[in-house]
C-alpha positions in Angstrom: 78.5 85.5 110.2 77.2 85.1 107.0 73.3 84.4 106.2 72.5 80.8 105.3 70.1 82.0 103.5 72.4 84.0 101.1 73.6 82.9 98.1 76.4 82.4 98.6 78.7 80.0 96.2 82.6 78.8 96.5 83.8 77.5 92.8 86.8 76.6 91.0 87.2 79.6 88.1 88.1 79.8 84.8 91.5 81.2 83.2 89.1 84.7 82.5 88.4 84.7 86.5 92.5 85.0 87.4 92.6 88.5 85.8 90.4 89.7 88.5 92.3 87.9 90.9 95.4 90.1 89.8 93.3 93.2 90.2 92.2 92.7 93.7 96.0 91.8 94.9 97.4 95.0 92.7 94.6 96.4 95.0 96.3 95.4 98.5 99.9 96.3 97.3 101.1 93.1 96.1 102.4 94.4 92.8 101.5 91.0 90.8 102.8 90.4 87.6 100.8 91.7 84.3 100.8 88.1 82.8 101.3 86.0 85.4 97.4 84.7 85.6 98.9 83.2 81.9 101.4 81.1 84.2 99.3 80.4 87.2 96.1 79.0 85.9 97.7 75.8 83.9 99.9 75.4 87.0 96.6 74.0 88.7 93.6 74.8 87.0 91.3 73.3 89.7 93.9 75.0 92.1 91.9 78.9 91.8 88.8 79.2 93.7 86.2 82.0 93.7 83.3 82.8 96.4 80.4 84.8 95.1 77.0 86.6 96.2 75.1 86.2 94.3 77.0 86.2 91.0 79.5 88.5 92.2 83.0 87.6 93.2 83.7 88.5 96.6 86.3 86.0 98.4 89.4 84.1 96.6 91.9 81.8 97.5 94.7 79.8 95.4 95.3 76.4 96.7 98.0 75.1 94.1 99.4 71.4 94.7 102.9 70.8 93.5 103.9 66.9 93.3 102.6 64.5 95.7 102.8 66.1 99.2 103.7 70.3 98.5 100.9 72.8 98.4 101.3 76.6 98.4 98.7 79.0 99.2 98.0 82.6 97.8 95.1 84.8 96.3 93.7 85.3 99.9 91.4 88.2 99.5 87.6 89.2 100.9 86.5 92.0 99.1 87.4 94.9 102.1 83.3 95.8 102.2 82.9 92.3 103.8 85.3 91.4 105.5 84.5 89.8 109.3 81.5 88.4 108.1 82.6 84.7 107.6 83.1 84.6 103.3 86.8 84.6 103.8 86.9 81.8 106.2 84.6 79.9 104.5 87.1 80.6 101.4 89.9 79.2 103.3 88.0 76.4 104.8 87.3 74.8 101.3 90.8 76.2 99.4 92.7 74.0 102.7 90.4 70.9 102.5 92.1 70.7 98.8 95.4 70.4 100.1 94.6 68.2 102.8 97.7 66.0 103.7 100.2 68.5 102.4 103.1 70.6 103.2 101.3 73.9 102.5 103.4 77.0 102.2 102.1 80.4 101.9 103.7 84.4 102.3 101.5 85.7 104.8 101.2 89.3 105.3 101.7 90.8 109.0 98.0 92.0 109.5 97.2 87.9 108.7 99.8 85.5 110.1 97.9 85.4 113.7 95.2 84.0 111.7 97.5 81.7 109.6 99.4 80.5 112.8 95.8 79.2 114.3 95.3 77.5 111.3 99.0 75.2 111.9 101.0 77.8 110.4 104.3 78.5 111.5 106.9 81.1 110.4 110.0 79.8 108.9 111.2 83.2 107.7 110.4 86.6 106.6 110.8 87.9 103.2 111.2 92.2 103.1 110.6 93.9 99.2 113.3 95.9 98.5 112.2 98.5 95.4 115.0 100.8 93.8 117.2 101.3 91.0 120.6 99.3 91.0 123.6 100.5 89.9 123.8 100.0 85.8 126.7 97.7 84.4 127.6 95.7 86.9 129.6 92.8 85.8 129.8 88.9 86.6 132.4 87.6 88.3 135.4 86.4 85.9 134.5 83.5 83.9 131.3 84.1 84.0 128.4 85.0 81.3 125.1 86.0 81.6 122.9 84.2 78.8 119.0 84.3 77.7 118.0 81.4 80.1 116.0 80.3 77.3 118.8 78.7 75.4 120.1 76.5 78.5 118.9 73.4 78.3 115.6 72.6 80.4 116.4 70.1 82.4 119.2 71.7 83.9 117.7 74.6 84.5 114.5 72.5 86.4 117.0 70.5 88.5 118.7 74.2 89.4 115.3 75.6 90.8 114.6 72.0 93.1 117.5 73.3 95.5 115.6 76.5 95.5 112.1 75.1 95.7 110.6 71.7 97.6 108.6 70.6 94.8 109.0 69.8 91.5 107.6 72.4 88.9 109.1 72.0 85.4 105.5 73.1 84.1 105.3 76.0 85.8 109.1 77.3 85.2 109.2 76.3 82.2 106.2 78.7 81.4 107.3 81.6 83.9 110.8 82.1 81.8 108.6 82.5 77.9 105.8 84.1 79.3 105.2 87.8 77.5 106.5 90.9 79.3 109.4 89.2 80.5 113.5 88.4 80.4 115.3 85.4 82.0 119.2 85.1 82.4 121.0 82.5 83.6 124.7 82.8 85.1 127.2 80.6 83.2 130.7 79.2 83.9 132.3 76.5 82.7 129.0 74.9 81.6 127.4 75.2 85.1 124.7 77.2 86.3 126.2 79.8 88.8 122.8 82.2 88.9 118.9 82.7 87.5 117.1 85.7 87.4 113.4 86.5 86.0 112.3 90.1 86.0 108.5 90.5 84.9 106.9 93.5 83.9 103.9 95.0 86.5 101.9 97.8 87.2 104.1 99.6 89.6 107.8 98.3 89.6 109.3 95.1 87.6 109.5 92.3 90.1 112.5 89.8 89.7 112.0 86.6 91.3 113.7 84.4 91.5 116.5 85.1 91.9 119.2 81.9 92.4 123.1 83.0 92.3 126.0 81.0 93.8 127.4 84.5 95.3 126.8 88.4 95.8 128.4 89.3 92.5 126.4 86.8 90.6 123.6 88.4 91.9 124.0 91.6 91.6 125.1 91.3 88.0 121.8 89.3 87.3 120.0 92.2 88.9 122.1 94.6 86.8 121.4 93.0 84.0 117.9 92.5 84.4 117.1 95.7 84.9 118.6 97.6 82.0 116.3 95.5 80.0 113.0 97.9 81.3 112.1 101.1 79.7 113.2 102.3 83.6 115.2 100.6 85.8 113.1 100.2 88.9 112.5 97.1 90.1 111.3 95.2 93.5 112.4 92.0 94.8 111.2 89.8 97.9 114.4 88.9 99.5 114.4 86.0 102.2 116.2 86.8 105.6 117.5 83.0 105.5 120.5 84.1 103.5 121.7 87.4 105.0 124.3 87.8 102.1 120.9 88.8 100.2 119.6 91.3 102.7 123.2 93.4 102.6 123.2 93.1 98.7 119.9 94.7 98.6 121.4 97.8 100.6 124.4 97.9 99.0 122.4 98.2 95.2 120.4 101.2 96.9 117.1 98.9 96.6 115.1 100.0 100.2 112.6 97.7 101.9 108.9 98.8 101.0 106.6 95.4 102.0 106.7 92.1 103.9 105.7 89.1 104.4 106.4 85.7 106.3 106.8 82.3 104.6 105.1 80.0 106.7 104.7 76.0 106.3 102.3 73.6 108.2 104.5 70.9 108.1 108.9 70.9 108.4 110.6 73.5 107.0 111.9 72.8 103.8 115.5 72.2 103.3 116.7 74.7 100.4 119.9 76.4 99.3 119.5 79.3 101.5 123.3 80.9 100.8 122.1 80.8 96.9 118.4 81.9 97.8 118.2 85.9 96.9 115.0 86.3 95.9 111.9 84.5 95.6 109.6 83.4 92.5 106.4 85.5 93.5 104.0 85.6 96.5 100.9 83.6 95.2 102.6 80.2 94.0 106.1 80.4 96.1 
């Protein structure tokens, strides 16, 4: 356990602080996006906490509150040198505290969730990365148009992602489709919303997420699509097992599983759209 004696401090950080948040998870595999820190940190400011020796970082958490009673959880990381002496769960101790009274949600890697699930926990599904190049030129269903997401109106594009996601998060969607190094298309037909897809560029492959679409086609043509837009086509994306339909299409475009993780809750499961729920936003904010 750590030294009382140490100096050892937990703090909210700064927007320059998330960069290095981004290089320790790159570190463990997660494949974060390049500009995501300039999405998460106005999601939450106060939501992004640091522990330091000294004035070294060495433990972080996200603790990121979403309306009145959702929380999600991510950025867990001890640097690996000290690790099982205590900083972590000190780390976690204060990041939890600040969503006290919350649904807290959180993709928990396997070598973790026996931890998580002592801390109230519980698995509601697994997600699996599938990484690959799908097939090029795959087209919507008839009817059907694939449009920059940008030029839907807002609001229906925030009301589309609440039967995806249990909180409301205009702020945060809103700056996840414009942010740099990144396309969004939405799936059209007859003025409705069939499908949304984000792909974001990162240091190994694009990750799209999310990905919404009211049926296989829909989705594949959004991944398609999405992917002819990078320099090359590979791309990675965290497909829930709660809608099967998304676990086949990720065979059948050649994508192969490579990572996973379980999305747990502390409080009820969340009631989604699981039959339009093909991939998910990302693993730090949900």
């Amino acid at each position: 356990m750590p030294n009382p004696d140490e100096d050892f401090e937990i703090t909210a950080v700064g927007a320059e602080n998330i960069v290095t948040l981004g290089a320790w998870a790159h570190e463990e595999g997660w494949n974060p996006g390049l500009t995501d820190g300039g999405v998460f940190f106005p999601t939450d400011p106060g939501g992004f906490l640091i522990g330091r020796l000294g004035s070294t970082p060495v433990t972080s958490v996200s603790v990121v509150r979403y309306g009145p009673d959702h929380g999600f959880l991510g950025f867990y990381l001890t640097r690996p040198h000290l690790r099982g002496q205590g900083y972590g769960l000190r780390t976690w101790q204060a990041g939890t505290a600040r969503l006290a009274g919350r649904n807290v949600g959180l993709d928990g890697v396997p070598a973790q969730q026996d931890n998580y699930r002592r801390s109230g926990f519980r698995t509601c599904w697994s997600n699996a990365r599938y990484e690959g190049t799908p097939p090029p030129d795959i087209t919507p269903p008839p009817g059907t148009s694939l449009v920059d997401a940008r030029t839907v109106p807002f609001g229906r594009l925030a009301a589309y992602d609440r039967r995806f996601f249990p909180a409301p998060r205009d702020g945060f969607l809103a700056a996840w489709i414009t942010a740099p190094g990144r396309t969004a298309l939405a799936a059209v037909r007859d003025g409705e919303l069939q499908g949304l897809g984000v792909v974001r560029t990162c240091r190994a492959a694009s990750r799209i997420g999310p990905l919404y679409a009211a049926s296989p086609q829909v989705a594949a043509a959004l991944v398609s699509a999405l992917a002819a837009t990078l320099p090359e086509g590979s791309v990675a994306v965290d497909v829930p097992d709660v809608n099967p339909a998304a676990v086949r299409l990720a065979g059948e475009l050649g994508l192969t599983p490579s990572f996973d993780t379980a999305r747990m809750y502390t409080g009820p499961e969340p009631v989604i759209d699981r039959a339009g729920y093909y991939g998910i936003t990302s693993l730090e904010l949900g």
